[in-house]
Structure formats: structure tokens, C-alpha cells
C-alpha positions in Angstrom: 29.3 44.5 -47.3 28.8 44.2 -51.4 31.9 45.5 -51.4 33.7 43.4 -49.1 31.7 39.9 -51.1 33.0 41.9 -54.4 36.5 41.7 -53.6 35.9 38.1 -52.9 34.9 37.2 -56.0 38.1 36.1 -57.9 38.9 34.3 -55.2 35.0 32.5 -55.3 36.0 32.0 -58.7 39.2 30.7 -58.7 38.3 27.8 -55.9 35.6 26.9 -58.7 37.7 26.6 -61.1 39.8 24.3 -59.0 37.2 22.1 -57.5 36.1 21.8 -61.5 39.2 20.3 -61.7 39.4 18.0 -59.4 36.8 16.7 -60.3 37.1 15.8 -64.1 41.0 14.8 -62.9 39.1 12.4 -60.6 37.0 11.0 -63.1 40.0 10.6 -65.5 42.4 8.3 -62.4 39.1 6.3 -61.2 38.7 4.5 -64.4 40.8 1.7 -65.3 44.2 2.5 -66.1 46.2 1.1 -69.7 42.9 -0.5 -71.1 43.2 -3.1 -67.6 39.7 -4.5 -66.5 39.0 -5.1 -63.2 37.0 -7.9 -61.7 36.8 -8.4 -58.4 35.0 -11.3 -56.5 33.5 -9.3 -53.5 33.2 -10.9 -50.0 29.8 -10.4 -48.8 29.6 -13.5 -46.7 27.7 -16.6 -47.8 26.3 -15.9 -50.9 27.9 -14.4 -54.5 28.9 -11.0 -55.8 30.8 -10.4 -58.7 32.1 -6.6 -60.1 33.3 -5.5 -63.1 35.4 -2.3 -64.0 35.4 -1.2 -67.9 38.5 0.7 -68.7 35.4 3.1 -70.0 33.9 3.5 -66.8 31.3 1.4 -66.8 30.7 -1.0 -64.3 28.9 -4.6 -64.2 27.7 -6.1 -61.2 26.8 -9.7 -61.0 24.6 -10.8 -58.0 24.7 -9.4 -54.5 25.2 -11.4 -51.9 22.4 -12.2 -48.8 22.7 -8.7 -47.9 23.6 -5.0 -47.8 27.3 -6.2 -46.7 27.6 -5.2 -50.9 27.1 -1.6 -50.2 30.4 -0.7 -48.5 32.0 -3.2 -51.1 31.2 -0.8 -53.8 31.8 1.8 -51.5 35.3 0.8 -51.6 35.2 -0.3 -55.1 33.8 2.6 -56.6 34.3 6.7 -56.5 32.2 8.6 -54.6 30.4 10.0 -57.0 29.8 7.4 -58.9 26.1 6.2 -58.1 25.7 4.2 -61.4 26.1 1.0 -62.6 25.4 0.2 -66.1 24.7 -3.4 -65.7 23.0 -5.8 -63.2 22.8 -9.3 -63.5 20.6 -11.6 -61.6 21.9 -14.9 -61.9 18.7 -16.6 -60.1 16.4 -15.1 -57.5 17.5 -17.1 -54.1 18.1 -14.5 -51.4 21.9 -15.1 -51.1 21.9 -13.8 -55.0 19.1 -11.1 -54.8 19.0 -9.3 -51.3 22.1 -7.6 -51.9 21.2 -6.6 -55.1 17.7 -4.6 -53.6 19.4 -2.7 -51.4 22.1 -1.7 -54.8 18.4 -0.6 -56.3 17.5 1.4 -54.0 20.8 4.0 -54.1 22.4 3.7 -57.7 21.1 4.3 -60.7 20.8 0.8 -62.9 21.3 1.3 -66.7 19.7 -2.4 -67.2 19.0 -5.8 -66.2 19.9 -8.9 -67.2 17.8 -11.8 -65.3 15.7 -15.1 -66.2 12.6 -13.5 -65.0 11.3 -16.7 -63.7 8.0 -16.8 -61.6 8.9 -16.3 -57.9 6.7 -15.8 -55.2 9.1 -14.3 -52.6 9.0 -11.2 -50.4 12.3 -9.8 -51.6 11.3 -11.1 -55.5 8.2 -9.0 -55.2 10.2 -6.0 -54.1 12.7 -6.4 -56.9 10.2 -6.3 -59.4 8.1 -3.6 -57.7 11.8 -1.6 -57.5 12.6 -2.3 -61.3 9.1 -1.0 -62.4 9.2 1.6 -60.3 12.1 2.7 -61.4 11.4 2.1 -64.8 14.8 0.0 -65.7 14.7 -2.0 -68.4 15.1 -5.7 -68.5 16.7 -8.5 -70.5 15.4 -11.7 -70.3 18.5 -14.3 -70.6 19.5 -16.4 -73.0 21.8 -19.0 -74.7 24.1 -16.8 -77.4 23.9 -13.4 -75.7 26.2 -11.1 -76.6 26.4 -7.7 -74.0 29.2 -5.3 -75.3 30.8 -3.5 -71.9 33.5 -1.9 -73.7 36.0 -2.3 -76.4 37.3 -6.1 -76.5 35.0 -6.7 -73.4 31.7 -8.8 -73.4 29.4 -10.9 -71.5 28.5 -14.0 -73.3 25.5 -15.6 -72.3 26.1 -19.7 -72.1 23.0 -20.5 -70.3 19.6 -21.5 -70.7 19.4 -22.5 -73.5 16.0 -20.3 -73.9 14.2 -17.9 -72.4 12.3 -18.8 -69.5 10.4 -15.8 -68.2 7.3 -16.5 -66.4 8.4 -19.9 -66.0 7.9 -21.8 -61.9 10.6 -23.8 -61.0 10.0 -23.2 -57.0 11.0 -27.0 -56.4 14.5 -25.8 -57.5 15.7 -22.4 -59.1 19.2 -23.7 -59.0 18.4 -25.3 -62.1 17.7 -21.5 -63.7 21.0 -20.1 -62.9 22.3 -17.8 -65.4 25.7 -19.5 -67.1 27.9 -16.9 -68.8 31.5 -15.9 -69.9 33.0 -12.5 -69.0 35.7 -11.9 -72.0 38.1 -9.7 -72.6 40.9 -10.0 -75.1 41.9 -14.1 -75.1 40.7 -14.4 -71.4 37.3 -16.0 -69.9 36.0 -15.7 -66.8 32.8 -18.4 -66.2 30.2 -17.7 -63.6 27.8 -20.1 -63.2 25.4 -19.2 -60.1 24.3 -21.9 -58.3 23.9 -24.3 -61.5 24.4 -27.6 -60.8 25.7 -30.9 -62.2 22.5 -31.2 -64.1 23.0 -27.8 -66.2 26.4 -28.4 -66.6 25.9 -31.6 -67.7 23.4 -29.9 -70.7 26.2 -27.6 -71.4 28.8 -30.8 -72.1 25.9 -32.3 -74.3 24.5 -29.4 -76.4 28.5 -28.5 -77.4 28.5 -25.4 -74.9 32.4 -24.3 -75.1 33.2 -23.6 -71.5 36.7 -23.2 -71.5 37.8 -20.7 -69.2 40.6 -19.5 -67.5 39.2 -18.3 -64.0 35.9 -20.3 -63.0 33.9 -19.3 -60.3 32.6 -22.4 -58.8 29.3 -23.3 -58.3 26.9 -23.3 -55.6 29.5 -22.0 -53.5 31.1 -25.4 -53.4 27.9 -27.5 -52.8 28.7 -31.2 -53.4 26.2 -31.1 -56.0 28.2 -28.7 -58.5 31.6 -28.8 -60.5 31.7 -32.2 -61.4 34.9 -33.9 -62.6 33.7 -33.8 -66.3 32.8 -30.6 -66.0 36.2 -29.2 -64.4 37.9 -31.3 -66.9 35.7 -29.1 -69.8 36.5 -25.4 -68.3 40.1 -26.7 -68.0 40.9 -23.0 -65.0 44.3 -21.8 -64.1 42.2 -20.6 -60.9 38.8 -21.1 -59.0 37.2 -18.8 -57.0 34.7 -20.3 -54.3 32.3 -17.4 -52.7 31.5 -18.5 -49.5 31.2 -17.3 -46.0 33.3 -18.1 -43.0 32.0 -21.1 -40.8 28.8 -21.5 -42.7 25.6 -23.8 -41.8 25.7 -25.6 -44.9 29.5 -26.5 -44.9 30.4 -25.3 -47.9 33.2 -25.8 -49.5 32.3 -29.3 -49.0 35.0 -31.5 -48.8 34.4 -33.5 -52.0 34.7 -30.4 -54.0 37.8 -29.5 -52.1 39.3 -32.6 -53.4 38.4 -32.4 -57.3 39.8 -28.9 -57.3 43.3 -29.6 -55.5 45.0 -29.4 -58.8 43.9 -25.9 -59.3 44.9 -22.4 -58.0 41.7 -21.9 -55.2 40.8 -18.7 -54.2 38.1 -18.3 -50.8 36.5 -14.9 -50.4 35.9 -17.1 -46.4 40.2 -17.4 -46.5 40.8 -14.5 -48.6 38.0 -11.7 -48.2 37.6 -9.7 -51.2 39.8 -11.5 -54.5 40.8 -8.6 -57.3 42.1 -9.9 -60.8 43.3 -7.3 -63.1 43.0 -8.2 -67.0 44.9 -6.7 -69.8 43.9 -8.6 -73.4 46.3 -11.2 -72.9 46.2 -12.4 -69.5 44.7 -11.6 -65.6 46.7 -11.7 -63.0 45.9 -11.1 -59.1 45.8 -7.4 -58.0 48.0 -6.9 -55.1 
């Protein structure tokens, strides 16, 4: 019998050698090819989740959707062995922003979180926090002038609020909290803006906030109450993406927002499931 294994040893050895190589080569394709970020606006129903692919490998993921739909969207996204994301933002803690982003605790490994920290008093809050401590991740309490290096060329720029506001209660309306920021990369912007409202970006307009962008993902999903006229007119997109889920309760996109952003190039994860832009320095394009 040891003889018989002993003879099979090169061969052991050899089929090592070539599952080592798969492997790095694996690592090597999965990230980003020719310095090209990837962001795609993922279609986990009615609620908002937003991923980004470094050329480096690392990976950003902005809200989660109501959900664990988010889970077989990084499945997809993602390689197999890749169970870490280095960033996780929490634009506000409403459970079509945060669900998603529990269950994403609970089988990756999280390099560090970037949230308001606001007073919540929530099931699904509590089990966030309880999840972070546990898991020891640290935390970043947002603010206005943020800078997060993701990779070379590639940061996320913190517009919004204006201060930190950890600890804070605002139960009568956490809208008001959302996290405002620019992804950039090279001369393109990318503006999320959560479910802010006309009353933040109205703040923005008047404290000087450049906004300028040239994808915006609109607010509130396409509530009435966000993108205003002024505010469109400021961010000045070549597209808008509107994260919303098919045949939803509260009829979002409403039709009044429908009509400010006619002029525009709209995008509907509801219409067009999951929307992939690919981003060298100069420009993003839609990923076919």
C-alpha cells in the first residue's frame, strides 16, 4: 500500500501545483482589467445597493437593499473566494438601506464602516451594532470633507452632513441623515445621495457644496420629495439611476420626478434589473 501511495506522489504533487495555479491566475482575471472600475447599481428590489470594483481588488459596497436578495448579487458580482469587502457604507439606518447589509455581516469579512451612527432604536439597528461589535469592525462616523482612498485615482468624497452626528435621534425623520457622497475616479463623479431629500439638498446648494456629477443616483428612490429642479439643474448628469422595485406600494418613481428627469439618460433597476457602468479615468460607459 505505501508503495502503491508512493508512486502516487508526483502525481499528488503535480495536481497541487496546478490547483496553486489556478488559483493565483484567478485572482489575477477577477480584478478589474486596464485600471477600469466597476460600479454596479444592484437590483435588490425596493430599496438601494450600490458596488464598487477597485482595479486593486478591493471592493465598496454602499447600502443593501430590504433584504438578503444582495447576497446572490455579490454572488454574481464577486469570485468565489472572495468573502471580503473592504468597505461598507451605511447611508442611513431604514430597513430598505440596512437589512441587506446584516445579512453581508454575517458571511464576509468587513474591513470598515462608514455610517452616521445616529441613535436608532430598531430591531435590525440593534443587530447591526451588536454584529459590528462583535465582530470588532471598526467604524467611521461621516462627515462633510471626507476623503476615503479605494485605490489609485479612486475615492469616496464625503458631501454630507455637514458634521458628525453620532448619537444624535432624528426618529421623526432619518431621511434627513442620509449620507451625501461622490464616488471619483479620474474626471468622473458618481453622486449617491440615500434617501436625502429636498431639504438636504437644498443645504448643499446653500453652503457651496459642488455636486456636479456625471451619473446621479436619485433620491429616495424617486419619492416626490427628492431631486428637485434646482437641484438636478446643480448635478447637471449625463445619466440617472433610480433603485426601485417593480410594482411597489409607494409608487415610486413618482410621476413628478419622472417628468423633471425626461431630459436625462434614466436607468430603473425595476425596468432594467441590475445597471453595470465601467469607468476608465476619462469617462464611464454602460457594461454590456
Amino acid at each position: 500500500m505505501w508503495l502503491r501511495l508512493k508512486n502516487k506522489i508526483p502525481y499528488l504533487i503535480l495536481m497541487a501545483l496546478v490547483l496553486a495555479a489556478v488559483f493565483v491566475w484567478s485572482r489575477v482575471l477577477a480584478q478589474t482589467p486596464e485600471n477600469l472600475v466597476k460600479i454596479d447599481f444592484l437590483d435588490v428590489g425596493q430599496g438601494s445597493a450600490i458596488l464598487v470594483n477597485a482595479p486593486n481588488g478591493n471592493q465598496v459596497l454602499i447600502d443593501g437593499g430590504p433584504s438578503d436578495a444582495v447576497l446572490a448579487e455579490l454572488g454574481e458580482e464577486l469570485p468565489i473566494y472572495d468573502k471580503k469587502i473592504e468597505l461598507i457604507i451605511l447611508t442611513h439606518p431604514d430597513s430598505d438601506h440596512l437589512s441587506g447589509l446584516i445579512e453581508v455581516l454575517k458571511r464576509y469579512e468587513v474591513g470598515q464602516i462608514l455610517e452616521t451612527g445616529i441613535a436608532d432604536s430598531s430591531a435590525e439597528y440593534k443587530e447591526w451594532n451588536g454584529l459590528i461589535e462583535q465582530k470588532k469592525i471598526p467604524v467611521i462616523f461621516a462627515s462633510a470633507g471626507q476623503n476615503i482612498a479605494i485605490a489609485d485615482n479612486l475615492a469616496i468624497k464625503i458631501l454630507y452632513p455637514l458634521g458628525k452626528i453620532n448619537g444624535q435621534d432624528f426618529s421623526k425623520n432619518t431621511n434627513a441623515t442620509s449620507i451625501v457622497g461622490k464616488i471619483i475616479y479620474g474626471q468622473n463623479a458618481i453622486l449617491f445621495t440615500g434617501d436625502a431629500e429636498e431639504q438636504t439638498e437644498k443645504i448643499l446648494q446653500m453652503v457651496g457644496t459642488d455636486v456636479r456629477a456625471d451619473i446621479l443616483v436619485v433620491g429616495h428612490h424617486g419619492s416626490k420629495t427628492s431631486t428637485s429642479v434646482e437641484f438636478l439643474s446643480a448635478v447637471a448628469p449625463l445619466s440617472v439611476i433610480i433603485q426601485v422595485g417593480a410594482n411597489n406600494r409607494y409608487g415610486h418613481p413618482t410621476t413628478e420626478v419622472l417628468e423633471r428627469l425626461k431630459n436625462f439618460n434614466i436607468f430603473r433597476t425595476d425596468l432594467d434589473k441590475d445597471i453595470n457602468f465601467s469607468c476608465d479615468l476619462a469617462k464611464c460607459a454602460l457594461a454590456r
